[in-house]
TIPA-779168 format. One record per residue (C-alpha): x, y, z. Coordinates in steps of 0.25 Angstrom, whole numbers, plus 2048, in hexadecimal, padded with zeros to 3 digits. Layout:
! TIPA-779168
XYZ;...
! end
This chain:
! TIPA-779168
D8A5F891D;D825EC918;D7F5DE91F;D8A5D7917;D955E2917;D935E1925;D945D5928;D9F5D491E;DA55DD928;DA45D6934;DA85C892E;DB45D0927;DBA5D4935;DB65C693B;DBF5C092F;DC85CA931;DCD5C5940;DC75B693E;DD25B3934;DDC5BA93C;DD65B0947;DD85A5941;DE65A793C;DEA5AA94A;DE359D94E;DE9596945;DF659A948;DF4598957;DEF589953;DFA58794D;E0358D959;DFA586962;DF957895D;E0A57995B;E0C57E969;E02573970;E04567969;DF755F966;DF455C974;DF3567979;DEE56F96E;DE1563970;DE056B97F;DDF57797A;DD4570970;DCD56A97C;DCE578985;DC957F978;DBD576977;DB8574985;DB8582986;DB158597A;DA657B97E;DA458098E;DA7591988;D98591983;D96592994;D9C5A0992;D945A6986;D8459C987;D8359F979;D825AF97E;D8C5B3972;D855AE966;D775B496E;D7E5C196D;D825C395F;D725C095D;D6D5C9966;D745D6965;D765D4955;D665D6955;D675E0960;D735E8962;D6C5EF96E;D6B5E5977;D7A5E2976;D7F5EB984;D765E198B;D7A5D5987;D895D7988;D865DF995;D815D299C;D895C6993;D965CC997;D955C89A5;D8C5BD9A2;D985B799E;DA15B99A8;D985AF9B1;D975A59A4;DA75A59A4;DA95A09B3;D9E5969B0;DA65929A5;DB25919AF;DAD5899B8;DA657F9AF;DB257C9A5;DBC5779B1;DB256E9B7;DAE5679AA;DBD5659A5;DBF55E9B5;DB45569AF;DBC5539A3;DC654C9AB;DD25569A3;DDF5589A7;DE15659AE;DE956D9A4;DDE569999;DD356F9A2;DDC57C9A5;DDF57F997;DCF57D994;DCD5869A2;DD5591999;DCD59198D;DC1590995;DC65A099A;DC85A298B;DBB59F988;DB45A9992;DBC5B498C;DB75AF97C;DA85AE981;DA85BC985;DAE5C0978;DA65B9970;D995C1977;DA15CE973;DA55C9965;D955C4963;D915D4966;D9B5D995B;D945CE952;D855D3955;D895E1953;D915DD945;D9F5E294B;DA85D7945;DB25E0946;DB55E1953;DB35D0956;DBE5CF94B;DC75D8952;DC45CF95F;DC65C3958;DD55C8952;DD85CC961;DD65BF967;DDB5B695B;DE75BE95D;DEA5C0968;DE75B096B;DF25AF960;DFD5B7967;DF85B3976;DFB5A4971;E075A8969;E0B5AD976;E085A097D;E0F598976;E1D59F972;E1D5A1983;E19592983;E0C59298C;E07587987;DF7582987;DF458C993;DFB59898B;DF259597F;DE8593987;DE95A198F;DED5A997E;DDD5A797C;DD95AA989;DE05B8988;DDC5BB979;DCD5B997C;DCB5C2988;DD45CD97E;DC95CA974;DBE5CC97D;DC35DA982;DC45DE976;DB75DB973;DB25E397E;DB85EE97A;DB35F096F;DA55EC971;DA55F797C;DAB601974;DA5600965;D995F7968;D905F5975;D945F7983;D8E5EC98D;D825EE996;D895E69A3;D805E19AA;D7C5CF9AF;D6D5CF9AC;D6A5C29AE;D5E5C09A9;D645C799A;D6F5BC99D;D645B199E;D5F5B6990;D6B5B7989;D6F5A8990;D625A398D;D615A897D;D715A497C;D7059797F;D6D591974;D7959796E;D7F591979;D7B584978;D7F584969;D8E58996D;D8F57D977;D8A57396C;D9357A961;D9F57B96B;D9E56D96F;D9D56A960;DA956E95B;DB056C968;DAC55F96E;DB6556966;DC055D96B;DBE55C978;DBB54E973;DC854B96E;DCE54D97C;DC5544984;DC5539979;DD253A971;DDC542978;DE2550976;DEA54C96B;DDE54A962;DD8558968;DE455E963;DE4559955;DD355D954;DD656995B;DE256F950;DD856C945;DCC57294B;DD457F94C;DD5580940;DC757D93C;DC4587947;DCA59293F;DC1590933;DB659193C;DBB59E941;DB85A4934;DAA59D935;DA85A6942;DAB5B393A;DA05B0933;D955AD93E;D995B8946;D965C193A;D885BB934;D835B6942;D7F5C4946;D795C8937;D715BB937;D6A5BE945;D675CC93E;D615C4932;D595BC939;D515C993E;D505D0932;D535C8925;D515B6924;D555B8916;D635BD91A;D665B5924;D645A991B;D6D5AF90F;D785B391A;D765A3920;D7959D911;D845A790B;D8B5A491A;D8B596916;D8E599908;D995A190B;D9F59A917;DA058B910;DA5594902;DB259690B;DB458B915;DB057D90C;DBC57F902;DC558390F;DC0575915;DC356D906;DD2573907;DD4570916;DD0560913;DDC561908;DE5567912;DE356391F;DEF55D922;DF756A91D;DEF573923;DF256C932;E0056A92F;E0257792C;DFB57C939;DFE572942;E0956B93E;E0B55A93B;E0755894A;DF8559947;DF8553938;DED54A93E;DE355893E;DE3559930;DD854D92F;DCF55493B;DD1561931;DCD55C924;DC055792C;DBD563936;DBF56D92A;DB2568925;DAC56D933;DAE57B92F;DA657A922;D9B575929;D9D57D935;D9A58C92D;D8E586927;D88581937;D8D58E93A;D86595931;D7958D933;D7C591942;D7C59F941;D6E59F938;D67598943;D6D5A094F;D695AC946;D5C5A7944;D5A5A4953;D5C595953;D6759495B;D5F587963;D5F580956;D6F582953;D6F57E963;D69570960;D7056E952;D7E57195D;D77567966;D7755B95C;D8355E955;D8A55F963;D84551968;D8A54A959;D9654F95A;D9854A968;D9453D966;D9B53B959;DA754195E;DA7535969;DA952B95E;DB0531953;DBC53895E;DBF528963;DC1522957;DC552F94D;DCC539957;DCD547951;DC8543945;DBB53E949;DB854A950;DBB551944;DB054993E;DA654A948;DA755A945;DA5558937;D99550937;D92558944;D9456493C;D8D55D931;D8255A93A;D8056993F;D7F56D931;D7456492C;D6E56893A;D6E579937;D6B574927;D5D56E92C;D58578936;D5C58492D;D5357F923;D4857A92B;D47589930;D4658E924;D53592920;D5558B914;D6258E90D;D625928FE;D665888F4;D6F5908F1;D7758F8FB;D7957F8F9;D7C5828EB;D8858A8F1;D8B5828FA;D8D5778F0;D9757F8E6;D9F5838F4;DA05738F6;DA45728E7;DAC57D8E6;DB55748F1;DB55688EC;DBB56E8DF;DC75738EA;DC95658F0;DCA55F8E3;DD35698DF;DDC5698EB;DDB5598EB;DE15598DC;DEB5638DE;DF055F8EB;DF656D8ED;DFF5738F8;DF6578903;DFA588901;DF95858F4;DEB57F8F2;DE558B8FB;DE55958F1;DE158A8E4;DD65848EC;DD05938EF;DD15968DF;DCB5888DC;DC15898E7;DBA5988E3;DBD5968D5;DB458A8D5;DA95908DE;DA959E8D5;DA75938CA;D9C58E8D1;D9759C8D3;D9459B8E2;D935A88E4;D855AE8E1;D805BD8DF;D7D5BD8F0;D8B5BB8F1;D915C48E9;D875CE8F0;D8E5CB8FD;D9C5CC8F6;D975DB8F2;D905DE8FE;D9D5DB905;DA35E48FD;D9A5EF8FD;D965F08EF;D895EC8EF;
! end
């Protein structure tokens, strides 16, 4: 099997559960932001968030570390997992014991910090997975992360479904993705001791040290990055109220299942980057530009239609009560576009070893976004936030745009000549749907006929990629 059917392959499985992933969240989002009301669906944005930011104390950037190490070294695999897995045991009851102290510091209610504590448990149970998922990546097994992913996602689904008919409230919920991550992590375990590796157990701590030591910068960049996608959340609590949470927090569910799919892809080229690296510059650089061509091909027209219909697309989800979301979307979809470019650009320098630099980018990025979260939240409320994202996302791309070149990795021309009809190819939609002013269901399918037919017209797709469609297909 070649490089691309194989990692056609992986992505297809990865697809495969990640769209029934994000059909199951967004029915639970839906379930979830009915159920709670908009205050309470903001607690569960801020339990969500704080946890996410004080989670990288379970993982130190170990995951990512992983995927590196044992895709360019299959052997050394039984050792690492052999001492991470236990490792982590001692990470989680640090994490335990840090998180309830800096809520007290907070000064938050009592239900507030027990509903974080719960998804503090959560998160333990996600880190170990995602260790076991990162092996399934190094080893190219896509298959057996997107059976792990459908198990949890649905299992999440009926556990909520659960809650919520037996009316359980915000704890219920809370407890639903407790119990559908720690199924997802024995499955995971599993089947990595029965069709892959079997952990050496063991708690060297100088390997520990090592692996800390090399992992932190992943580590550092996970805190920066969770911080800066999550910090205006957390935020919109302390400066606004939970009300406003909630609004941000229905839209950025939303936005966070177009990342989902982002993920997919990461999980898949991350590991086959770090393989060309060592072996072929070349190829690395063509897979880094056809990931950007092929990631802004499907997301920027997504983006140009969600700005037309915003206000559909959240009254359909969520009902009139948060019509005041559909501004804070028709800002944060913008965030995605530029988010699978960063992302992109992210997993080329971590391939290539520069995970400092995508640390430092994190670092000021992180910093701009606080301080300008300070005055824009006051005086703009979600919407500012909203904002702020966009333009420190703007940031971090000219940031990764600059270093890549000046290390050399100049993109072909070619790709901003792609790029360019892409952009075109979208402006022709908006036009269109601003003109005809269709019915939402109805301007999906036009808007998809008007948007390839103008791109083919364009001829965006070269020889390379009709190799790659072929390739695919097995008939080269």
């Amino acid at each position: 099997m070649s490089k691309i059917q194989t990692i056609f392959k992986n992505m297809s499985w990865l697809l495969i559960s990640q769209i029934i992933a994000s059909v199951c969240g967004f029915l639970w989002t839906i379930l979830m932001a009915r159920y709670l009301g908009v205050s309470n669906y903001g607690i569960l944005g801020f339990a969500v968030s704080v946890t996410g930011i004080l989670g990288i104390i379970d993982d130190l950037g170990i995951s990512t570390h992983i995927v590196r190490q044992v895709a360019t070294d299959n052997d050394s695999a039984p050792k690492y997992l052999g001492n991470i897995i236990p490792f982590k045991v001692i990470l989680g009851v640090i994490n335990l014991i840090v998180t309830p102290i800096i809520l007290i510091l907070l000064n938050l209610d009592e239900y507030t910090i027990f509903i974080t504590l719960l998804f503090t448990i959560e998160i333990i149970f996600k880190s170990y997975t995602n260790s076991l998922f990162g092996v399934f990546q190094a080893f190219e097994k896509g298959k057996y992360q997107g059976i792990g992913n459908i198990l949890m996602n649905l299992s999440t689904f009926l556990f909520i479904l659960i809650a919520i008919y037996t009316d359980l409230g915000l704890m219920g919920i809370s407890i639903s993705y407790i119990l559908a991550n720690l199924l997802s992590f024995i499955y995971a375990y599993y089947v990595l001791n029965k069709h892959l590796v079997k952990p050496k157990f063991e708690l060297d701590w100088e390997f520990c040290k090592k692996i800390t030591l090399l992992s932190l910068p992943f580590a550092i960049t996970g805190i920066l990055y969770t911080i800066y996608y999550s910090i205006d959340l957390v935020m919109l609590t302390k400066l606004v109220g939970n009300y406003a949470n909630g609004i941000y927090n229905a839209t950025y569910k939303l936005i966070a299942v177009l990342n989902l799919f982002y993920s997919v892809y990461t999980a898949v080229i991350f590991p086959v980057m770090s393989k060309f690296f060592k072996n072929d510059k070349k190829l690395l650089i063509i897979s880094y530009e056809k990931s950007i061509k092929y990631l802004m091909l499907a997301i920027i027209p997504i983006a140009t239609g969600t700005v037309f219909y915003s206000l559909d697309i959240i009254q359909l989800i969520y009902g009139h009560e948060y019509d005041a979301a559909a501004s804070v979307l028709s800002i944060l979809i913008w965030t995605v576009c530029l988010l699978f470019i960063s992302g992109a650009s992210n997993t080329l320098l971590n391939a290539s070893h520069k995970e400092t630099t995508v640390t430092k980018i994190y670092a000021i990025a992180a910093v701009f976004n606080i301080v300008l979260n300070f005055i824009m939240i006051p005086y703009f409320s979600y919407n500012g936030a909203a904002i702020t994202t966009v333009l420190s996302d703007i940031l971090i791309v000219a940031l990764q745009t600059y270093v890549i070149r000046k290390l050399g990795h100049k993109a072909n021309k070619k790709l901003y000549y792609d790029l360019g009809k892409i952009i075109i190819g979208s402006a022709v939609l908006g036009i269109a749907l601003y003109f005809l002013n269709l019915n939402m269901w109805v301007a999906i399918p036009v808007g998809i006929i008007i948007y390839l037919a103008v791109v083919y017209l364009l001829r965006l797709f070269d020889n390379d990629d009709k190799y790659v469609i072929k390739e695919i297909l097995g008939r080269n």
